[in-house]
C-alpha positions as CSV (number, residue, x, y, z in Angstrom):
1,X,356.8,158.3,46.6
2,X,352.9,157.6,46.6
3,X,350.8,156.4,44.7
4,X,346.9,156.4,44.2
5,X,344.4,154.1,43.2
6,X,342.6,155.9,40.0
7,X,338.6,156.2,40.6
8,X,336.8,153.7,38.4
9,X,335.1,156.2,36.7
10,X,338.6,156.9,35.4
11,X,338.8,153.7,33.8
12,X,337.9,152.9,29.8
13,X,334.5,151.4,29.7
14,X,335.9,148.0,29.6
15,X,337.8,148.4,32.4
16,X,335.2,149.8,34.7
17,X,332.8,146.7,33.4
18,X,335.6,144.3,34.4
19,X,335.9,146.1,38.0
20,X,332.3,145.6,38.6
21,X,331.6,142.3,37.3
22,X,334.6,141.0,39.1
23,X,333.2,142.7,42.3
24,X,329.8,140.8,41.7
25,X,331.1,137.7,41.6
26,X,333.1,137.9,44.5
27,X,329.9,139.3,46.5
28,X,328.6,136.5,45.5
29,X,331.8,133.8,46.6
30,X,331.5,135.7,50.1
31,X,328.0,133.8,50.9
32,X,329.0,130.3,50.0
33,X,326.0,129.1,51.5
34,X,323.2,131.4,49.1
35,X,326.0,130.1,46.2
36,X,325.7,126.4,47.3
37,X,321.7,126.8,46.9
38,X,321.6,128.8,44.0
39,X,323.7,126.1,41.8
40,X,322.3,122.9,43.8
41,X,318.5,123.9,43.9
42,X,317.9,123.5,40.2
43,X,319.5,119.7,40.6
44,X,317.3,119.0,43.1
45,X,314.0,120.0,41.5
46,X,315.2,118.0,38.6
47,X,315.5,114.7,40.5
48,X,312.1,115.7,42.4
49,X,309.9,117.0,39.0
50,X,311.4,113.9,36.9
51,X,309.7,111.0,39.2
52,X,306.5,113.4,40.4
53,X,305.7,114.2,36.9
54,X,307.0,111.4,35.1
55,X,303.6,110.0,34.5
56,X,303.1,112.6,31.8
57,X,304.5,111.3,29.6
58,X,301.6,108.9,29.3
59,X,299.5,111.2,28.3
60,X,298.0,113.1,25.6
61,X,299.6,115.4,23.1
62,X,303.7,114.2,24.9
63,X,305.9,114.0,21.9
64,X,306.0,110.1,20.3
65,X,309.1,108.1,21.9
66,X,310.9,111.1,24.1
67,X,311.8,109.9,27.7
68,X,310.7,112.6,30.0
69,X,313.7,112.8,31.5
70,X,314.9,114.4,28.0
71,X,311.6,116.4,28.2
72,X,312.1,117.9,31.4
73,X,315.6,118.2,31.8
74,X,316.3,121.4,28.9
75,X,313.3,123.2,30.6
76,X,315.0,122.9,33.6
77,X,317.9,124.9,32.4
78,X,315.4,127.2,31.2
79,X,313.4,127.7,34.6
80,X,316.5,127.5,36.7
81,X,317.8,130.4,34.5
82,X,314.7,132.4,35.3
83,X,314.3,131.5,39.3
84,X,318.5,133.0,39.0
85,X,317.2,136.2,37.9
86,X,315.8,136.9,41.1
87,X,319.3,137.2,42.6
88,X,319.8,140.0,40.5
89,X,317.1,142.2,41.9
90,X,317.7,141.3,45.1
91,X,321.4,142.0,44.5
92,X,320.3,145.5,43.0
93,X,317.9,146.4,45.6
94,X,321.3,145.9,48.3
95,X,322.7,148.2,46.7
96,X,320.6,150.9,47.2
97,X,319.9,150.2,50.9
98,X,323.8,150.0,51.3
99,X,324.2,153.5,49.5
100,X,326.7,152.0,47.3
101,X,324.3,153.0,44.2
102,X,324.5,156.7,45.0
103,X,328.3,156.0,45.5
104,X,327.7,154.9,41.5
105,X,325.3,157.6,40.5
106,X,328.1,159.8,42.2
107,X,331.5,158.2,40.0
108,X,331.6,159.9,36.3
109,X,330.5,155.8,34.9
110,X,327.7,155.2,32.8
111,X,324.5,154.3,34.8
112,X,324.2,151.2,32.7
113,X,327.3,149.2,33.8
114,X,326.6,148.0,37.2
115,X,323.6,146.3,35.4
116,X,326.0,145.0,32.6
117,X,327.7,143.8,35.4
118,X,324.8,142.0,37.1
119,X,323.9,140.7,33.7
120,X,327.5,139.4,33.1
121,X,327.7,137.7,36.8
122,X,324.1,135.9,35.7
123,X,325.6,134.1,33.1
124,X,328.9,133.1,34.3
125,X,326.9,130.9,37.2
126,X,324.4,130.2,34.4
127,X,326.8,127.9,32.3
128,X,328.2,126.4,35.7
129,X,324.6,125.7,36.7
130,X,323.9,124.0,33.5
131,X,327.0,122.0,34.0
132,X,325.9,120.5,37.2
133,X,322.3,119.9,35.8
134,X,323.5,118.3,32.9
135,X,325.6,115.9,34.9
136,X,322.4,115.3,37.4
137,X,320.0,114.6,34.5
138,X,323.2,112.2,32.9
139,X,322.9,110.6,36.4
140,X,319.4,110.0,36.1
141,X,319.4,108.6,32.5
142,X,319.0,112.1,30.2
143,X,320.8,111.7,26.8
144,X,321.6,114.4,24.2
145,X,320.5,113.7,21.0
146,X,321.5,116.7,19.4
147,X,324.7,117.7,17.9
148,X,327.7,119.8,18.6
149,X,326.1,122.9,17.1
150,X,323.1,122.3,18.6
151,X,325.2,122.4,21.9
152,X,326.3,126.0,20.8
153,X,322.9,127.1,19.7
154,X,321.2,125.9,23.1
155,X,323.8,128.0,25.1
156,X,323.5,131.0,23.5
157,X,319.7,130.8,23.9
158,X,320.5,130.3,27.8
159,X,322.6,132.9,27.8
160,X,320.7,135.5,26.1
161,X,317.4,134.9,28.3
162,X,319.6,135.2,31.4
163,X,320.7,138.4,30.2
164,X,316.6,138.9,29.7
165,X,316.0,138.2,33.0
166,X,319.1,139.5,35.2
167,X,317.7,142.9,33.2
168,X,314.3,142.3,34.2
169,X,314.8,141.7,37.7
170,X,317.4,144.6,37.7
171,X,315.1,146.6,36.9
172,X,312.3,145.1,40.2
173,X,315.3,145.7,42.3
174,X,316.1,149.2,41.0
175,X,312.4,150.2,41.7
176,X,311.7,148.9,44.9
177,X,315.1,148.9,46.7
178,X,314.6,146.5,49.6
179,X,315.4,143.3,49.1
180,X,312.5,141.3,51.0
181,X,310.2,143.2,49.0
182,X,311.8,142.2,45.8
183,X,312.1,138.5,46.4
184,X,308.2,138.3,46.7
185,X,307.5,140.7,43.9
186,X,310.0,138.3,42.2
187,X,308.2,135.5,42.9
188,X,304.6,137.3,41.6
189,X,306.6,137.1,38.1
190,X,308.7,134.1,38.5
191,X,305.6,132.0,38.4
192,X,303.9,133.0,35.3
193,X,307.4,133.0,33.6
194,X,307.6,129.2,34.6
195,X,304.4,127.5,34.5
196,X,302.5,129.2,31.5
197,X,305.1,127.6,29.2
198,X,305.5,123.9,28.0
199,X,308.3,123.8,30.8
200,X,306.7,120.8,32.5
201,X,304.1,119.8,30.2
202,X,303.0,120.3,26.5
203,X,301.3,123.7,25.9
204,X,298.4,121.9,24.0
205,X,297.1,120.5,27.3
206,X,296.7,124.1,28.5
207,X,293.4,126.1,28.4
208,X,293.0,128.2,25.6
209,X,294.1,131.6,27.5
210,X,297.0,130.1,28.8
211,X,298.1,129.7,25.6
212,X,297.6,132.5,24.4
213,X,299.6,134.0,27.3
214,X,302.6,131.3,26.7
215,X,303.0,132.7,22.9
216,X,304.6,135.6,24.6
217,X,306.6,134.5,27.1
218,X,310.4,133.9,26.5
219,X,310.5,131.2,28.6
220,X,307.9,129.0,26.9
221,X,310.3,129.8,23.5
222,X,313.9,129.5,25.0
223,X,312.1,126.1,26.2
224,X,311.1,125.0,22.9
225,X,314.3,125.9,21.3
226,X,316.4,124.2,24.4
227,X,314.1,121.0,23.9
228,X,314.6,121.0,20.2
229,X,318.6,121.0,20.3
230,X,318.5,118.5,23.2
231,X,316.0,116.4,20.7
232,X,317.9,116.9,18.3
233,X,315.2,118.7,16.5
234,X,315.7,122.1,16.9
235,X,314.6,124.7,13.9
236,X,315.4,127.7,12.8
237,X,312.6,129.2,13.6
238,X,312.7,128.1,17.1
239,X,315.7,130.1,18.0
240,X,314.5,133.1,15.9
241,X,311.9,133.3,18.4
242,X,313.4,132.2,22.0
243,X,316.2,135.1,20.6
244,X,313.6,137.4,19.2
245,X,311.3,136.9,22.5
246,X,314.4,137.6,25.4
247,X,315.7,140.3,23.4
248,X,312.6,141.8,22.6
249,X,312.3,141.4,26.8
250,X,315.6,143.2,27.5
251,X,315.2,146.0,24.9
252,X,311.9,147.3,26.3
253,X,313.0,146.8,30.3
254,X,316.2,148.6,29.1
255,X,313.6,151.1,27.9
256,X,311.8,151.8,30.7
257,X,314.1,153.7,32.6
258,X,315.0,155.8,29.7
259,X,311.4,156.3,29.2
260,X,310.9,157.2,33.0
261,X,314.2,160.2,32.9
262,X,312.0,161.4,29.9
263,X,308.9,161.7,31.7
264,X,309.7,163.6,35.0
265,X,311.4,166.4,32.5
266,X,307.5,166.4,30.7
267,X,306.0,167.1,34.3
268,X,308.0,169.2,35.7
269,X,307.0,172.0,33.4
């Protein structure tokens, strides 16, 4: 008697979404070294930023009797989140020089899963990445001043811009399809997504445009709300917009390649 290994495509939807995200993550246990960086890096511009950039919290417009250790540390998990993303373009653009995305486009599965998947592989190392920060910025003298909701609120708001960004840099990978090309274009947006935000200093020290620029960018927001639960001052209204802002994100990069199947149709006659 013989038996046979049903197609994925075969699957329920849950099962298929399992399948993959199980096969991300152990793509990514296969290259223990990339892992070892990817979850270390973050600690290691902690320790760095927090005695380089320590003296700002001398000056103007830092927030009355916060260390900048607590200042720093829930950007951190915030840019770390975003510098992440990048793996997932890179990780899409393999795919299509490996063929493995035609082998997709090829299996009755929705073309949105492998990107589910992606998304789902992000935030798995996302929560153990902000486990070994947190125990880093402990190390060097951070202290929580929020409470046990605030905990839950600032991990959702992680969560849901990695999701942002794993779709965003999907989507890079998706359109350029070679990895080397990806990791710069990665960088091109990885830097504006970091530094026009109050990530490493407050936003009122910015010029005027840069502002401007940093009242759209889910970083600076997920930021504020991450800084607010680790202050212990966290609003409402700051996780209304860090959620509104990486949704908003991930709804119209979700878009564009519906938009883009819509198109071609249009041209074509």
């Amino acid at each position: 008697m013989t038996t046979t290994t049903p197609l994925i495509g075969r699957s329920p939807i849950g099962n298929q979404l399992a399948a993959l995200t199980v096969r991300n993550l152990r793509t990514s246990a296969r290259v223990p070294q990339l892992l070892m960086f990817s979850l270390t890096m973050p600690m290691a511009m902690l320790v760095l930023f927090s005695q380089v950039f320590r003296s700002v919290a001398a000056g103007p417009g830092f927030p009355a009797g916060v260390s900048y250790i607590d200042f720093l540390t829930p950007a951190m998990l915030a840019v770390s989140t975003v510098m992440a993303g990048t793996n997932a373009g890179v990780s899409a653009a393999i795919d299509h020089t490996n063929g493995l995305h035609d082998r997709f486009a090829a299996l009755p599965m929705r073309a949105a899963l492998p990107g589910a998947a992606r998304t789902l592989n992000e935030a798995v190392f996302t929560l153990a990445r902000a486990a070994l920060l947190g125990i880093a910025a402990v190390i060097l003298g951070f202290d929580f001043h929020g409470t046990a909701v605030d905990a839950v609120a600032a991990v959702i708001v992680l969560v849901v811009l990695a999701g942002a960004m794993s779709a965003l840099f999907g989507l890079i990978g998706d359109r350029l399809c070679r990895p080397d090309v990806v990791q710069f274009a990665g960088m091109m947006v990885m830097m504006p997504l970091m530094f026009v935000s109050s990530a490493f200093a407050p936003i009122e020290t910015m010029p005027g445009w840069m502002q401007a620029m940093a009242t759209v960018n889910p970083v600076a927001h997920a930021t504020d709300a991450l800084r607010g639960h680790v202050l212990g001052t966290a609003t409402v209204g700051d996780d209304v917009a860090a959620l509104v802002a990486a949704i908003g994100l991930w709804a119209l990069v979700t878009a564009v390649p519906v938009l883009a199947r819509l198109i071609r149709p249009a041209r074509g006659r």
